[in-house]
C-alpha positions as CSV (number, residue, x, y, z in Angstrom):
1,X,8.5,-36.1,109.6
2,X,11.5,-34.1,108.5
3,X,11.5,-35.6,105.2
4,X,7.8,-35.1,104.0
5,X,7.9,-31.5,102.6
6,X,11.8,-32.5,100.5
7,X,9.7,-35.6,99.3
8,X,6.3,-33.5,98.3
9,X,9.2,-31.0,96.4
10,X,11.0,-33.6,94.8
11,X,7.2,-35.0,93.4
12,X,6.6,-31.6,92.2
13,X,9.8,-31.1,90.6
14,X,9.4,-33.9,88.6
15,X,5.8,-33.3,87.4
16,X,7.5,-30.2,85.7
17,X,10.2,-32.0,84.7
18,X,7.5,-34.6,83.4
19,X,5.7,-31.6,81.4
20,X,8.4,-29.9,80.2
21,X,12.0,-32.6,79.8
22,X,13.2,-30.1,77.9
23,X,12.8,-26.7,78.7
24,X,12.8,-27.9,82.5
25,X,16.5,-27.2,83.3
26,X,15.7,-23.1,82.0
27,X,12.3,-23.4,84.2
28,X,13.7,-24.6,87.6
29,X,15.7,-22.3,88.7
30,X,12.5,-19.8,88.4
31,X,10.6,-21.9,90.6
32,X,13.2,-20.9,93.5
33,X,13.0,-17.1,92.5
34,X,11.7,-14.5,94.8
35,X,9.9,-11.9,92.2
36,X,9.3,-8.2,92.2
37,X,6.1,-6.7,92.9
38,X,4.2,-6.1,90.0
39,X,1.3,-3.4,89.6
40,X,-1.0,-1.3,87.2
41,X,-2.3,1.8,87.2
42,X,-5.9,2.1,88.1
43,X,-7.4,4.6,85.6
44,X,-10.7,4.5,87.3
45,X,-8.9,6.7,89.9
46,X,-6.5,9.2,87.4
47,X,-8.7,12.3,87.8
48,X,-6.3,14.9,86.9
49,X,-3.4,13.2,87.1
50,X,-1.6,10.7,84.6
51,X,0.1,8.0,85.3
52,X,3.4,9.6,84.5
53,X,2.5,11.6,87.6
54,X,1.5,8.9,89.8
55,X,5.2,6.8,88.5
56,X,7.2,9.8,89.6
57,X,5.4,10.1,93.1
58,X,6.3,6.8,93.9
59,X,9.6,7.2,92.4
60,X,10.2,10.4,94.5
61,X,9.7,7.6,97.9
62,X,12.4,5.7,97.1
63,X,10.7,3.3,95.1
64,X,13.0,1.6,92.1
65,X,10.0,1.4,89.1
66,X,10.6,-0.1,85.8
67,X,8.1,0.0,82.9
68,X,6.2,-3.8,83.1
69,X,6.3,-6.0,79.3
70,X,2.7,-6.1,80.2
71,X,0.4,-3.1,78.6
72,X,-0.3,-0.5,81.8
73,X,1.9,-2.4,83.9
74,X,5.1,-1.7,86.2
75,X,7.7,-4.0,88.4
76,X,8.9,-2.3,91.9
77,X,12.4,-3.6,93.0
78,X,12.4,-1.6,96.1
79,X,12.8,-3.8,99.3
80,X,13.5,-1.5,102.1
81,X,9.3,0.0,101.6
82,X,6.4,-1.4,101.2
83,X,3.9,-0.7,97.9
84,X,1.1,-1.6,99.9
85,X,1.3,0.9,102.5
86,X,1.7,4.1,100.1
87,X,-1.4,6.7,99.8
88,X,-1.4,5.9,96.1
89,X,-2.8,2.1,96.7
90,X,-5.0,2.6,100.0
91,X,-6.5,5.5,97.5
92,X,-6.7,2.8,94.9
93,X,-4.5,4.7,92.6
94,X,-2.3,1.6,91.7
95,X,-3.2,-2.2,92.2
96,X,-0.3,-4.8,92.8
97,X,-1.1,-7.4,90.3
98,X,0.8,-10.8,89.3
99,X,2.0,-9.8,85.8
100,X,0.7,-13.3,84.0
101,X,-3.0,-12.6,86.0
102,X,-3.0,-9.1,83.6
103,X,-2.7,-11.0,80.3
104,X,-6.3,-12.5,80.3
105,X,-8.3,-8.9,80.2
106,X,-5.4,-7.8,77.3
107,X,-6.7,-11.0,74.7
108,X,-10.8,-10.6,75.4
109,X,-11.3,-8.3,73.1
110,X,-13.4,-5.6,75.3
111,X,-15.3,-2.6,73.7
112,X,-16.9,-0.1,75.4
113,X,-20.9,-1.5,76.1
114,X,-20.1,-4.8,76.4
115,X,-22.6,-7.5,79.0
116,X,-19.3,-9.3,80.7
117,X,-19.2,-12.0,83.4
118,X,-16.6,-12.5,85.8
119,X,-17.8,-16.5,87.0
120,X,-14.5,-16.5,89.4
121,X,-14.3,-13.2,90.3
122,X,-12.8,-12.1,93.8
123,X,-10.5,-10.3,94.1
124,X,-11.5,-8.4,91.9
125,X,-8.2,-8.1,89.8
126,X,-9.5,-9.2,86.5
127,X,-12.8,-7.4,87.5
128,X,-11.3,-3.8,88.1
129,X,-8.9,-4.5,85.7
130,X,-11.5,-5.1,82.7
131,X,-13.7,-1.8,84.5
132,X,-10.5,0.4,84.3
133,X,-9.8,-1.1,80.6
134,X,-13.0,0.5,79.4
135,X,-13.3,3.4,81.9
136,X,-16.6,1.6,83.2
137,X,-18.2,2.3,80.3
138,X,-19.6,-1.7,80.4
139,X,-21.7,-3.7,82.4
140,X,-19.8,-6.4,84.6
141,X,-21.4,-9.2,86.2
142,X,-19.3,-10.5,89.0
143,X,-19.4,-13.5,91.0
144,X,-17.8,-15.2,93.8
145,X,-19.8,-18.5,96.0
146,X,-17.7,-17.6,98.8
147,X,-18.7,-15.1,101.4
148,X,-15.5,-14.2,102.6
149,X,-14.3,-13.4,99.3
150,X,-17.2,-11.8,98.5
151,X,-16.7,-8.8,100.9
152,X,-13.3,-8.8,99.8
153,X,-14.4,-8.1,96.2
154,X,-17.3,-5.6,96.9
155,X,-14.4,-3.6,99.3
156,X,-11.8,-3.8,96.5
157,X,-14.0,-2.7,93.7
158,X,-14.9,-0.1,95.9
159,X,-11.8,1.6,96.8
160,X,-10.6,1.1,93.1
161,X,-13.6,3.1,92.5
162,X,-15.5,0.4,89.8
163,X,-19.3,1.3,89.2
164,X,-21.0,-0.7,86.1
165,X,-20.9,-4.1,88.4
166,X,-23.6,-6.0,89.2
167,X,-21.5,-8.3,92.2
168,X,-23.5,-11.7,93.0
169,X,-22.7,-13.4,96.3
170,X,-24.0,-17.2,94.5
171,X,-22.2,-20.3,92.4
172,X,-21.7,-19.7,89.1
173,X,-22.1,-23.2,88.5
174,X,-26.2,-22.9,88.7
175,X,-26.0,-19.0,87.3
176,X,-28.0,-21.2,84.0
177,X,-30.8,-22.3,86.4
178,X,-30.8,-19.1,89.0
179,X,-30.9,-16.4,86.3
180,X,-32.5,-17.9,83.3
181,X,-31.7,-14.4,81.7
182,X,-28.0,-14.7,81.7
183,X,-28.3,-17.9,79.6
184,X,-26.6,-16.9,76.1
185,X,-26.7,-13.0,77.0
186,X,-22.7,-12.4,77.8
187,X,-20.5,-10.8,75.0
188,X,-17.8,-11.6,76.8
189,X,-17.0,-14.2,79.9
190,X,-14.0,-15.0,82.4
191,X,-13.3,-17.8,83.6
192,X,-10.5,-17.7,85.8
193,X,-10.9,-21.1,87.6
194,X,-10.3,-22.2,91.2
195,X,-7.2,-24.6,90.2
196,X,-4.3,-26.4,91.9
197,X,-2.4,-22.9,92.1
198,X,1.2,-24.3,91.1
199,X,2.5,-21.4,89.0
200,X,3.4,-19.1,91.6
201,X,5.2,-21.8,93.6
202,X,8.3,-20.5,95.2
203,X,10.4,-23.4,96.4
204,X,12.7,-20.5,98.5
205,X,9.5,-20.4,100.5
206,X,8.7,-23.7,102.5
207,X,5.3,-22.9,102.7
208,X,4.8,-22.4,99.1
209,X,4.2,-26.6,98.9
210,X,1.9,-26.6,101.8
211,X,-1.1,-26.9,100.1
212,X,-0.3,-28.6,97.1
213,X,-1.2,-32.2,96.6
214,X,-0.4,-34.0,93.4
215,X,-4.3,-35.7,93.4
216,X,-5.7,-32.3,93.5
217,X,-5.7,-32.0,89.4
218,X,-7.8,-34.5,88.8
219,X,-10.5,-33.3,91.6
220,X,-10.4,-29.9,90.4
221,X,-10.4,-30.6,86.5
222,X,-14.4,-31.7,87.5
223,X,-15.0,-28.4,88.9
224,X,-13.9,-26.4,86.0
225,X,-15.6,-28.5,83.3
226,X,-18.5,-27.9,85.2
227,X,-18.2,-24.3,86.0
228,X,-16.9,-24.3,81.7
229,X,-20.2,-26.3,80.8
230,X,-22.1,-23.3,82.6
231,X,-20.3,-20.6,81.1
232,X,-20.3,-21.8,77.6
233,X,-24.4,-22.3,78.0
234,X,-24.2,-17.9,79.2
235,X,-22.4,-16.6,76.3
236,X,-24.3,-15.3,73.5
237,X,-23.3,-16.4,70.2
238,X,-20.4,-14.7,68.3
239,X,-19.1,-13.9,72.4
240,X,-16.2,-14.8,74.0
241,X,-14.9,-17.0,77.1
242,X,-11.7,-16.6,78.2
243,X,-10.4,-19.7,80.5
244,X,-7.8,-19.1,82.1
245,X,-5.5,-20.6,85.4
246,X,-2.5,-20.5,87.1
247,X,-0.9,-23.8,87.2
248,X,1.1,-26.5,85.0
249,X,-1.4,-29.8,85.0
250,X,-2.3,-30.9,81.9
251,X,-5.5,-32.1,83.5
252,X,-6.9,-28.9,84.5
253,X,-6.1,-27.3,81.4
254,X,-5.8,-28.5,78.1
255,X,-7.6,-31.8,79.0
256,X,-11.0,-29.3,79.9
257,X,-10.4,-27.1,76.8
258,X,-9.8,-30.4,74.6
259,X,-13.1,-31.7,76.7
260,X,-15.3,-28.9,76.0
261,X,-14.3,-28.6,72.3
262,X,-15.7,-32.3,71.9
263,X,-18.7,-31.6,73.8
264,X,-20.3,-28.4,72.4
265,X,-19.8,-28.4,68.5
266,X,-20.2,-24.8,68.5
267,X,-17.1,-23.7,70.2
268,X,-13.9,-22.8,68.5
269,X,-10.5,-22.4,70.0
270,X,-8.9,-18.8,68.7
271,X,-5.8,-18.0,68.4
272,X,-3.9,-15.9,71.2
273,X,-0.6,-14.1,70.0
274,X,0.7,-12.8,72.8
275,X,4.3,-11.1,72.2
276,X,6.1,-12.5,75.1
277,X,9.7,-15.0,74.2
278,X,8.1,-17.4,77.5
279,X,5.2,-18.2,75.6
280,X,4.6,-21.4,74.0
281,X,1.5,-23.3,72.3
282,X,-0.7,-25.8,74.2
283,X,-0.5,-29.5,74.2
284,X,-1.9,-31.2,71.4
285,X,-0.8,-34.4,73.0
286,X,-0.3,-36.0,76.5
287,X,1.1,-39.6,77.3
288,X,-2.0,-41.5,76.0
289,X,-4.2,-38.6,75.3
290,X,-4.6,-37.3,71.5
291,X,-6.3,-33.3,71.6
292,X,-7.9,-31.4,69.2
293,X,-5.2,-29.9,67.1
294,X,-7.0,-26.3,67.8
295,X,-5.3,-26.8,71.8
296,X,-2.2,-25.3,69.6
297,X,-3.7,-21.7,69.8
298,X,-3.9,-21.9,73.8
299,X,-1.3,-20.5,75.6
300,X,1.2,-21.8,78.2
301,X,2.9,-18.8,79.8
302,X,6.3,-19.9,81.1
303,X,7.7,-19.1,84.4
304,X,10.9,-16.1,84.4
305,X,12.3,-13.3,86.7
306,X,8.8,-11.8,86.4
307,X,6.4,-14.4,85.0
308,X,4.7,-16.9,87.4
309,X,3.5,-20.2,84.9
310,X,-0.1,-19.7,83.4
311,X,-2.4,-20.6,80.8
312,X,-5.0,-19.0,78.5
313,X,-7.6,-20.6,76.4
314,X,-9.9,-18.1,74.0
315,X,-13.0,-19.8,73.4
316,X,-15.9,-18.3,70.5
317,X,-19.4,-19.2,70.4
318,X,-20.1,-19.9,66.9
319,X,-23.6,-18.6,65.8
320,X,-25.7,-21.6,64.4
């Protein structure tokens, strides 16, 4: 029994080392790195105050704040205190965020009067984050199949003060048949799937593994082509869909981006230049698998002292 979680590290180490031989030996030693806390400024919640304000309150109880490489976002090195239990994030003033979950609202292209759907939505990160991007001057649609995480999103969107979203307690999957409305009415859609969660792995941590099970890509890739053959069928033409998830396999992302590409004609793959040096292009090829050469323009967001690993996919509509 004592041998089981060194042998379910060792597989995962050498699926990374399998994806990347040759940037693995610069990745590995991030996958046993304990990161700072990372968080944005809600500006939902400003009022009267700036965020220059809010930074120097925090700084003025002994927190150690550094401007994030992410736009609106900062890294807390402080220990000894906790973020979470300051006035400024029970008033939802600030929200702790993993840096690489802030990059998808940055490379949607928002505008103010926008229809958006969040399919994946709780907790409400990319949600408030998008609201607080446009000052709520749009009209979200979130939803989350979960009830749990359901309350958990209506209680965070509440306390970071969000007000133009429309929060639906159903699957996104049958969105197409449940609201006939939605179906190609969305200027711009998230999709930040339910995936195999390997990014933020922290191998320091022996519970980081617990979960993880080297089948579970291939289950879940079914989920999100489904839950992508739902969203493409809700966005309006000449919108948007941002996929996006937080973990290495090939199969759950560009293997879905490569297969939704082949099955709806009308989709392109648009570039994402994201000015970050732990960024590189998507696979265009895997063992036996040839992709669409487009999967270059995805996004693979390497793992560093700040980073967890993630990828991005920018999808368009193209009007017929």
């Amino acid at each position: 029994m004592e041998k089981t979680p060194d042998l379910k590290k060792e597989k995962f180490l050498n699926k990374i080392q399998e994806i990347y031989p040759d940037r693995y030996s610069s990745i590995e030693k991030y996958l046993y790195f304990q990161r700072p806390i990372t968080f944005r400024i809600n500006k939902l919640k400003l009022g009267n105050n700036s965020s220059e304000q809010i930074i120097d309150n925090l700084r003025k109880q002994n927190f150690e704040i550094n401007n994030g490489p992410v736009k609106d976002s900062y890294i807390c090195y402080s220990k000894n205190i906790k973020l979470s239990e300051t006035e400024e994030f029970n008033n939802g003033l600030i929200y702790i965020q993993n840096l690489s979950s802030m990059l998808p609202a940055g490379y949607m292209d928002l505008k103010p009067g926008q229809n958006i759907l969040d399919m994946c939505a709780s907790p409400g990160s990319k949600t408030s984050q998008i609201a607080s991007e446009l000052n709520d001057k749009c009209f979200i649609t979130a939803v989350e199949n979960n009830k749990n995480r359901f309350y958990v999103l209506k209680k965070n969107l509440e306390n970071l003060g969000v007000h133009g979203v429309n929060a639906l307690h159903t699957n996104s999957i049958t969105l197409p048949l449940k609201y006939p409305d939605f179906v190609n009415s969305f200027d711009r859609i998230l999709l930040d799937v339910p995936c195999s969660n390997e990014g933020p792995v922290d191998l320091t941590d022996p519970k980081s593994l617990e979960k993880w099970n080297p089948k579970t890509a291939a289950r879940l890739s079914k989920l999100q082509r489904t839950l992508l053959f739902s969203g493409v069928s809700l966005l309006k033409p000449g919108g948007l869909l941002l996929y996006s998830t937080c973990t290495y396999s090939i199969e759950e992302n560009e293997k879905v981006i490569d297969w939704a590409v082949k099955k709806f004609t009308n989709l392109q793959v648009q570039s994402i230049n994201i000015q970050l040096g732990n960024v590189v292009g998507g696979f265009i090829e895997w063992k036996d698998s040839i992709f669409n050469k487009e999967l270059a323009q995805t996004v693979r967001i390497l793992p560093t002292e700040v980073f967890t690993g993630f990828y991005i996919a920018l999808l368009k509509k193209i009007i017929d």
